[in-house]
N, CA, C and O atoms as CSV, one atom per row, in Angstrom:
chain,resi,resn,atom,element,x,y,z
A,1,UNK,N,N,43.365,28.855,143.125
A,1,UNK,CA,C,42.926,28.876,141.731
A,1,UNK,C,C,41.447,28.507,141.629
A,1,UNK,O,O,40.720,28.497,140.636
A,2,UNK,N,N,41.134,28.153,143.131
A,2,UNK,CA,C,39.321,28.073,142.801
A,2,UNK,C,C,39.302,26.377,142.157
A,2,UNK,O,O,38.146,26.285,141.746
A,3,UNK,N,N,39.682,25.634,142.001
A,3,UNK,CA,C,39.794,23.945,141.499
A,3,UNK,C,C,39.283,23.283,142.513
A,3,UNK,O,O,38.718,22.236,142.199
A,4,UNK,N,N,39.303,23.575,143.702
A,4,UNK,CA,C,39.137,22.366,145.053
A,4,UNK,C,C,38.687,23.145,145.953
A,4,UNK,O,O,39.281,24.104,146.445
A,5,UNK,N,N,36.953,22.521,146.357
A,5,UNK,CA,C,36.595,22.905,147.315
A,5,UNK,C,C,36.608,22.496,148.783
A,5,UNK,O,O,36.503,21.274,148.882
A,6,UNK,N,N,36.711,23.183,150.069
A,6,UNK,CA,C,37.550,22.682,150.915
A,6,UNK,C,C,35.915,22.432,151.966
A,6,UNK,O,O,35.174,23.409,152.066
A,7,UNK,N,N,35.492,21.034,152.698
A,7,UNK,CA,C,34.658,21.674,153.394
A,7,UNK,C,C,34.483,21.096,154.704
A,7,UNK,O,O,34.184,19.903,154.751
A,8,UNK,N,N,34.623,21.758,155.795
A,8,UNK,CA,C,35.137,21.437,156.947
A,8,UNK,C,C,33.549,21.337,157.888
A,8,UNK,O,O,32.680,22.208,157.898
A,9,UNK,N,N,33.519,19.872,158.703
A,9,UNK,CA,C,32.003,19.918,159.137
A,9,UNK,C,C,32.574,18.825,160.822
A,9,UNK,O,O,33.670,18.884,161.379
A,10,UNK,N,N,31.519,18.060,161.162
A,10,UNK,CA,C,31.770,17.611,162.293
A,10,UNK,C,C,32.631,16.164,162.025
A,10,UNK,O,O,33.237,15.728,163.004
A,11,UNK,N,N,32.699,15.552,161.008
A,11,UNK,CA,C,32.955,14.547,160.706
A,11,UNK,C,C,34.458,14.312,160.311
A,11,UNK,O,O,35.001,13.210,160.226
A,12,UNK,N,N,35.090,15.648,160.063
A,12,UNK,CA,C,36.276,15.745,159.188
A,12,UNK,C,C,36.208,17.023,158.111
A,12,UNK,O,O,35.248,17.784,157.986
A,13,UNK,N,N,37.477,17.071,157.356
A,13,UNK,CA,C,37.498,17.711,155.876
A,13,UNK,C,C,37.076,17.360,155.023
A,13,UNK,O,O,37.780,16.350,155.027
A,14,UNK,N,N,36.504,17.240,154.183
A,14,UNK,CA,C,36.640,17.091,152.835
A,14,UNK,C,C,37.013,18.119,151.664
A,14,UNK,O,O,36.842,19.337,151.689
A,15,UNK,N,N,37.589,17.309,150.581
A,15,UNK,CA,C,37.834,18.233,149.429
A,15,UNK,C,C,36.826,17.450,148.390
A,15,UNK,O,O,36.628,16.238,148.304
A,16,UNK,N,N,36.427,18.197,147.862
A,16,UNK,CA,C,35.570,17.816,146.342
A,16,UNK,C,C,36.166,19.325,145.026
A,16,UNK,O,O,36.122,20.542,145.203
A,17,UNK,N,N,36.610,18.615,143.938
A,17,UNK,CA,C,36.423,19.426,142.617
A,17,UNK,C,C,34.955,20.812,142.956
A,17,UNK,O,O,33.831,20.757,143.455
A,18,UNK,N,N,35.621,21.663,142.485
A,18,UNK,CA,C,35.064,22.922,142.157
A,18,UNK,C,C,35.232,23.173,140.890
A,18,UNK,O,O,34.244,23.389,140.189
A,19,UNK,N,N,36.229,23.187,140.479
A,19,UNK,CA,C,36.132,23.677,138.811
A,19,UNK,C,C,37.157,22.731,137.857
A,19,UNK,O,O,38.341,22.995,137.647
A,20,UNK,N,N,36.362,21.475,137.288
A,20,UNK,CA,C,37.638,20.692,136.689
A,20,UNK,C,C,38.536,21.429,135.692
A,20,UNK,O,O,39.687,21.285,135.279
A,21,UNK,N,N,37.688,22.141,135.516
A,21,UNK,CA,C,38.233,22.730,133.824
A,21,UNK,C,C,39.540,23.544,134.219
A,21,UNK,O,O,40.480,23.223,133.492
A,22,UNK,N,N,39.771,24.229,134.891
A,22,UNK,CA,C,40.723,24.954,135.803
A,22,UNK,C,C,41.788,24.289,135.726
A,22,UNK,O,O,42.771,24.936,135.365
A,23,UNK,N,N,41.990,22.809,136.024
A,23,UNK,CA,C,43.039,21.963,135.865
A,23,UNK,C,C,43.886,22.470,134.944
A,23,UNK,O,O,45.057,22.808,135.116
A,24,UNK,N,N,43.040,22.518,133.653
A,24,UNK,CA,C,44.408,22.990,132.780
A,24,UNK,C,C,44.740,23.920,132.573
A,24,UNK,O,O,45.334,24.206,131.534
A,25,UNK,N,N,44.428,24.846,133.640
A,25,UNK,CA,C,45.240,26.268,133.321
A,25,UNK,C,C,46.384,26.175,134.005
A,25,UNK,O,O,47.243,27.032,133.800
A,26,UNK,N,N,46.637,25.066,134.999
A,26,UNK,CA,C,47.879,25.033,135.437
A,26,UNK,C,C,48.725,24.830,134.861
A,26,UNK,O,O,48.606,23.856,134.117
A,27,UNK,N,N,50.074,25.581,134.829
A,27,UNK,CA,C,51.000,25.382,133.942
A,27,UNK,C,C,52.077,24.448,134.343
A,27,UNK,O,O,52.745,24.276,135.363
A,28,UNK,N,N,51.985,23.780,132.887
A,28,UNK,CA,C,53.068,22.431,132.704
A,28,UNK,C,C,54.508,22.588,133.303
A,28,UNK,O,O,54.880,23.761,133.264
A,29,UNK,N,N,55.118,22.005,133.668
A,29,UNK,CA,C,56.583,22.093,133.603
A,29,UNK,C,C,57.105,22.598,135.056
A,29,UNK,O,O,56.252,22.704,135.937
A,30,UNK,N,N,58.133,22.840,135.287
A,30,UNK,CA,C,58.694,22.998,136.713
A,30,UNK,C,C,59.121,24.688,136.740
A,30,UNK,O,O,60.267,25.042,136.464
A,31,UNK,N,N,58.204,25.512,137.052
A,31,UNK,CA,C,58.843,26.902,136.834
A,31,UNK,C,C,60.130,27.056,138.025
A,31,UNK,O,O,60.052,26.224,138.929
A,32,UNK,N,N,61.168,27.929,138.099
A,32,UNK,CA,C,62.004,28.094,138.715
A,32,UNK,C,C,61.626,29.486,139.585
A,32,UNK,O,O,61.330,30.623,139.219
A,33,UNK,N,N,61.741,29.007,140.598
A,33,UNK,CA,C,61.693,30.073,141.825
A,33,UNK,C,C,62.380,31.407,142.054
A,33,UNK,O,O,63.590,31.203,141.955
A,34,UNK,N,N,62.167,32.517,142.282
A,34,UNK,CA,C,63.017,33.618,142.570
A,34,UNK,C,C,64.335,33.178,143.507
A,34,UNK,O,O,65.481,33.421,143.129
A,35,UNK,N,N,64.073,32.571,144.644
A,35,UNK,CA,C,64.974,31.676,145.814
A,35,UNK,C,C,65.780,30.650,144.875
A,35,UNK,O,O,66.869,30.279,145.313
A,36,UNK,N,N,65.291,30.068,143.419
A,36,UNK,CA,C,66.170,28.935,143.168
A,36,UNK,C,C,67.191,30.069,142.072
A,36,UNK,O,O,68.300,29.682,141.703
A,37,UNK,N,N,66.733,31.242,141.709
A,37,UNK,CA,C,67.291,31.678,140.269
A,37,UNK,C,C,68.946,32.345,141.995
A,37,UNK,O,O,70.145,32.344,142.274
A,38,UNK,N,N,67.765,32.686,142.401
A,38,UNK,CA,C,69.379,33.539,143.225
A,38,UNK,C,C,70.144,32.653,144.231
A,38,UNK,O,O,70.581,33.180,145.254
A,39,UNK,N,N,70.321,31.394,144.010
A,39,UNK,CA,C,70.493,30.210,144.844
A,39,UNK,C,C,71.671,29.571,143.848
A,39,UNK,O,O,72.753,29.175,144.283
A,40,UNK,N,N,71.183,29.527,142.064
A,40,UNK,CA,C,72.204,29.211,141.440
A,40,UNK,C,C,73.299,30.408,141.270
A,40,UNK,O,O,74.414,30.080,140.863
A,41,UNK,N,N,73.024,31.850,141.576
A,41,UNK,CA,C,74.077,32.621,140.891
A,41,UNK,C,C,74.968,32.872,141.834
A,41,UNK,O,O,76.141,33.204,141.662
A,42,UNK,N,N,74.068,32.617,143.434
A,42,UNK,CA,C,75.007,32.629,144.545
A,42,UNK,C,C,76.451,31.398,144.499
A,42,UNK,O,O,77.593,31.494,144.949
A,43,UNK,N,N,75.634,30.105,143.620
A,43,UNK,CA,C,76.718,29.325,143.740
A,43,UNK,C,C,77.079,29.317,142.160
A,43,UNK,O,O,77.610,28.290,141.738
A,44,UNK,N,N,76.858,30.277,141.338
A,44,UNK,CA,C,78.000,30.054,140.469
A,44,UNK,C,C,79.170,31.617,140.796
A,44,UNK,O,O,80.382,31.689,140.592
A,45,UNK,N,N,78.375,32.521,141.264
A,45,UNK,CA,C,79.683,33.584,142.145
A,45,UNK,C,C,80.554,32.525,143.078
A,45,UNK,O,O,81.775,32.635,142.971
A,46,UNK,N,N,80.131,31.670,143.841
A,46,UNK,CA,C,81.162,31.125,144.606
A,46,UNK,C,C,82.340,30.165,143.879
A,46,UNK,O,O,83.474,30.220,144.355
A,47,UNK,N,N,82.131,29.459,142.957
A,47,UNK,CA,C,82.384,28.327,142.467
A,47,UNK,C,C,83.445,29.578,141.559
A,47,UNK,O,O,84.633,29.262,141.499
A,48,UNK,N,N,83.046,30.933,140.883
A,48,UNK,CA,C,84.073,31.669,140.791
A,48,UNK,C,C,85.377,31.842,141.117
A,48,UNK,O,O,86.522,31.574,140.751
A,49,UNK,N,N,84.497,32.617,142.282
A,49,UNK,CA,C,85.846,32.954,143.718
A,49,UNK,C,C,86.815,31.652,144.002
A,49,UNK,O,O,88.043,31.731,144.027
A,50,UNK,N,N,86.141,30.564,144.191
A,50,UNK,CA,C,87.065,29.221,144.651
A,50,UNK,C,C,88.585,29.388,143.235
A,50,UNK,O,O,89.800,29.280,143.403
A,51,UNK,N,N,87.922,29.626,142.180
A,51,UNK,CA,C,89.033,29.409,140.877
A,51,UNK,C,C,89.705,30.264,141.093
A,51,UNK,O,O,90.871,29.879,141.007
A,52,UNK,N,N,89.609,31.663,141.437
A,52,UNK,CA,C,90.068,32.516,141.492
A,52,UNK,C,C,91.247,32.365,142.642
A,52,UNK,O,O,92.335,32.925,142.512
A,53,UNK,N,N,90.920,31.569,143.748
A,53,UNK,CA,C,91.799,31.230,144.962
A,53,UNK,C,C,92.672,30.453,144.586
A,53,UNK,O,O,93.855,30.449,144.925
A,54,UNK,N,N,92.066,29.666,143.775
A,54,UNK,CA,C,93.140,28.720,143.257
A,54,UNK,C,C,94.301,28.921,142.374
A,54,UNK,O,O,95.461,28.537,142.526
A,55,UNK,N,N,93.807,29.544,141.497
A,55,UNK,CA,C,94.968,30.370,140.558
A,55,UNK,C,C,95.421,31.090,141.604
A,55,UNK,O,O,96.488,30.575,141.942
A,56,UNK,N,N,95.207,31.870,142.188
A,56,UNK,CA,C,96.099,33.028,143.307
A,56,UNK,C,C,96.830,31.986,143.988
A,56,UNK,O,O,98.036,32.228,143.938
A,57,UNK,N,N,96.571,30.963,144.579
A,57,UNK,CA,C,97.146,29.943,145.666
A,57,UNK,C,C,98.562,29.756,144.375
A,57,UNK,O,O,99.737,30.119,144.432
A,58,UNK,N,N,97.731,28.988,143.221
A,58,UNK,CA,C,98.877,28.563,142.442
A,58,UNK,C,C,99.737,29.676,142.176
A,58,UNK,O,O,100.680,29.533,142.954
A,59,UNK,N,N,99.904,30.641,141.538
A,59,UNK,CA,C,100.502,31.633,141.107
A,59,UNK,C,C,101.617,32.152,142.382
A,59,UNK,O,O,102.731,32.593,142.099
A,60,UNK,N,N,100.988,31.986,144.182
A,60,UNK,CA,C,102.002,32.440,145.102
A,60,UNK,C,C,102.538,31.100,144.901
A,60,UNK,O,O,103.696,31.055,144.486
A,61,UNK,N,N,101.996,30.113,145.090
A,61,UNK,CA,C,103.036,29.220,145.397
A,61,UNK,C,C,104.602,29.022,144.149
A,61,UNK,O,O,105.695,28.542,144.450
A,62,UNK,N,N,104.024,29.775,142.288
A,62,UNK,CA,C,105.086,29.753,141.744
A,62,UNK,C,C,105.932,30.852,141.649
A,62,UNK,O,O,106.818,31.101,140.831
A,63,UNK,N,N,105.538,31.446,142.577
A,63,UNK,CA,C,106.306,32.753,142.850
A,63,UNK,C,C,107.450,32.514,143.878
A,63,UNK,O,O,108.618,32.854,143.692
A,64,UNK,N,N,106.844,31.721,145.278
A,64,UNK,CA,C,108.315,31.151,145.902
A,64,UNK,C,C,109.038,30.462,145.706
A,64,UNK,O,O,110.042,30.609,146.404
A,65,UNK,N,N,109.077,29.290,144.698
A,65,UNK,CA,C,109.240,28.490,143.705
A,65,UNK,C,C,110.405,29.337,143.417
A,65,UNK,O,O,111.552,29.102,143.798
A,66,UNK,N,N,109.983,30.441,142.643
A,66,UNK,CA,C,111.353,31.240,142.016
A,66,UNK,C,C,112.031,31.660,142.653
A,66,UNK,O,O,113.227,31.377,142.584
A,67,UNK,N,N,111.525,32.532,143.559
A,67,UNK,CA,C,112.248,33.316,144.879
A,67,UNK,C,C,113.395,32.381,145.278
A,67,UNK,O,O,114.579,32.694,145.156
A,68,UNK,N,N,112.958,31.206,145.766
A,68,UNK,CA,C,113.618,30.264,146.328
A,68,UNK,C,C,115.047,29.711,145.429
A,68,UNK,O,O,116.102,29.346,145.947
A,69,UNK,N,N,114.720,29.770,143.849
A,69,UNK,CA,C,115.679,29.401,143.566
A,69,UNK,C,C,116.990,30.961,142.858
A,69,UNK,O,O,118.210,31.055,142.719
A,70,UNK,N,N,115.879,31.812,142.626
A,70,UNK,CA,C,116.874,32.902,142.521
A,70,UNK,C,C,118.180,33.040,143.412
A,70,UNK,O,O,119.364,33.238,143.137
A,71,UNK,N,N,117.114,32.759,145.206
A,71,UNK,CA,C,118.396,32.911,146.641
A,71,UNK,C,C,119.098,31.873,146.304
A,71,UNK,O,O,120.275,32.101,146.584
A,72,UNK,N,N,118.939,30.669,145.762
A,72,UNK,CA,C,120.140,29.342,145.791
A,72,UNK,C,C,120.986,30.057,144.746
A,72,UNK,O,O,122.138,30.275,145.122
A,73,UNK,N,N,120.638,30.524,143.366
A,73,UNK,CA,C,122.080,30.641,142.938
A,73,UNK,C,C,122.154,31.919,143.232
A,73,UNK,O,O,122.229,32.405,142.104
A,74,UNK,N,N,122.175,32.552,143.763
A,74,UNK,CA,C,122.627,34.286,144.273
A,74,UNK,C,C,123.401,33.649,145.421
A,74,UNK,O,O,124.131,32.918,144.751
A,75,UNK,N,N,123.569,33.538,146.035
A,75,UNK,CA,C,123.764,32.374,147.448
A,75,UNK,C,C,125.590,31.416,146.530
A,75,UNK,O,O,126.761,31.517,146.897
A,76,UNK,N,N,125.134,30.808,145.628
A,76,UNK,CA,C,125.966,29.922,144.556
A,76,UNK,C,C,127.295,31.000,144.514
A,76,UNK,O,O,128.444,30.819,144.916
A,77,UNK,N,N,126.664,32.216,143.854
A,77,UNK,CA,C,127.150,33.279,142.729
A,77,UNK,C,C,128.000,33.622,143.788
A,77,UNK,O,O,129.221,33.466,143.767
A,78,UNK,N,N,127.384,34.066,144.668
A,78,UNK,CA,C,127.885,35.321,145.927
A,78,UNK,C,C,129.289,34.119,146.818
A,78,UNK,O,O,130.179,34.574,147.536
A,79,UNK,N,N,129.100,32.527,146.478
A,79,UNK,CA,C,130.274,32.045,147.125
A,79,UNK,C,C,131.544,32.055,145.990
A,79,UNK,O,O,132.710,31.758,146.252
A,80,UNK,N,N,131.018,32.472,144.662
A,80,UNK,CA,C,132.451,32.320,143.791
A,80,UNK,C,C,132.512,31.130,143.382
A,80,UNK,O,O,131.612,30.304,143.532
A,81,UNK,N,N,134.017,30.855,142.600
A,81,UNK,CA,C,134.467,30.390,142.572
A,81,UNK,C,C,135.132,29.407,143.453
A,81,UNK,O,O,136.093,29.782,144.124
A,82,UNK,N,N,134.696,28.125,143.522
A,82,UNK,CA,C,135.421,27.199,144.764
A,82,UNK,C,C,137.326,27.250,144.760
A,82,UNK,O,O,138.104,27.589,143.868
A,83,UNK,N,N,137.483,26.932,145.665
A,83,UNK,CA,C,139.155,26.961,145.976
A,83,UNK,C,C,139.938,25.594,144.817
A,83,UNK,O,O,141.138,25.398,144.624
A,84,UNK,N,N,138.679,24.800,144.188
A,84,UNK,CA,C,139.827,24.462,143.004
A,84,UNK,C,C,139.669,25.011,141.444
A,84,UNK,O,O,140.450,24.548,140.612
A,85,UNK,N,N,138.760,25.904,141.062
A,85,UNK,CA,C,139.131,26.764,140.093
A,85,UNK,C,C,137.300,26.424,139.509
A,85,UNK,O,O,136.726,26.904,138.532
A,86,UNK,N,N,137.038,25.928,140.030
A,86,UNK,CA,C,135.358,25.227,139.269
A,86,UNK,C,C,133.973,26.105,139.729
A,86,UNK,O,O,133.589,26.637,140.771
A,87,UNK,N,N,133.558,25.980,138.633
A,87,UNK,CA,C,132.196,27.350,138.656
A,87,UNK,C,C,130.814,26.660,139.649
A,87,UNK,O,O,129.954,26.036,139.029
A,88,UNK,N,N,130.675,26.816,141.180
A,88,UNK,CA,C,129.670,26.431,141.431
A,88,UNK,C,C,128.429,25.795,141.189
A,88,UNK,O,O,127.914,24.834,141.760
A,89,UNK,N,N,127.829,26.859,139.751
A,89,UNK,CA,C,126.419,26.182,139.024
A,89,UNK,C,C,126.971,25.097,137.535
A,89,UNK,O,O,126.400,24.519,136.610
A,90,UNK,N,N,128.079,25.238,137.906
A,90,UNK,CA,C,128.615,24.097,136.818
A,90,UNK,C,C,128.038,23.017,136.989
A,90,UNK,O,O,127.586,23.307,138.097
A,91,UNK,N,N,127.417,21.290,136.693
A,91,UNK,CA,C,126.743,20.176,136.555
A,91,UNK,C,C,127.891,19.262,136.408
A,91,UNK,O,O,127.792,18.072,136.709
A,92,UNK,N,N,129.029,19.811,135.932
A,92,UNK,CA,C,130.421,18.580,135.464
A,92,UNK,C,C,131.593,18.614,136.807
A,92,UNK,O,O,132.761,18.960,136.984
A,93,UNK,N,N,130.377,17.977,137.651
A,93,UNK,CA,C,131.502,17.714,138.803
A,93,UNK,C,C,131.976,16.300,138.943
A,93,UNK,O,O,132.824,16.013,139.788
């Protein structure tokens, strides 16, 4: 930006002001980077996908849930009636 002059001799570097006024053309505030804008969308696509696994995780897991209990009373159903006259999924044993 031309603000700081750089000047390199036997002794060392120095910097000295070149143009104070320049200072304030720098702009205030924290601009956001091309690397930071595609850094957050990478992790809000991921943070997506994770929900998305999760509902899918949840959803198989209430799917065998059912499966599982459909086979118990199909399983129940398919033994009948017990040999003293009482309905398997009956509760009043």
């Amino acid at each position: 930006m031309g603000i700081i002059d750089i000047v390199e001799g036997t002794f060392g570097t120095r910097l000295s002001i070149k143009n104070h006024v320049a200072i304030e053309q720098i702009p205030k505030g924290i601009q956001e980077s091309h690397l930071d804008k595609e850094l957050k969308a990478f992790q809000t696509t991921r943070k997506d996908r994770s929900k998305e696994m999760e509902i899918e995780s949840f959803k198989a897991k209430q799917e065998e849930k059912k499966r599982t209990l459909f086979a118990e009373i199909e399983k129940k159903l398919k033994g009948g009636i017990d040999k003293k006259g009482e309905n398997p999924l009956s509760t009043n044993k």
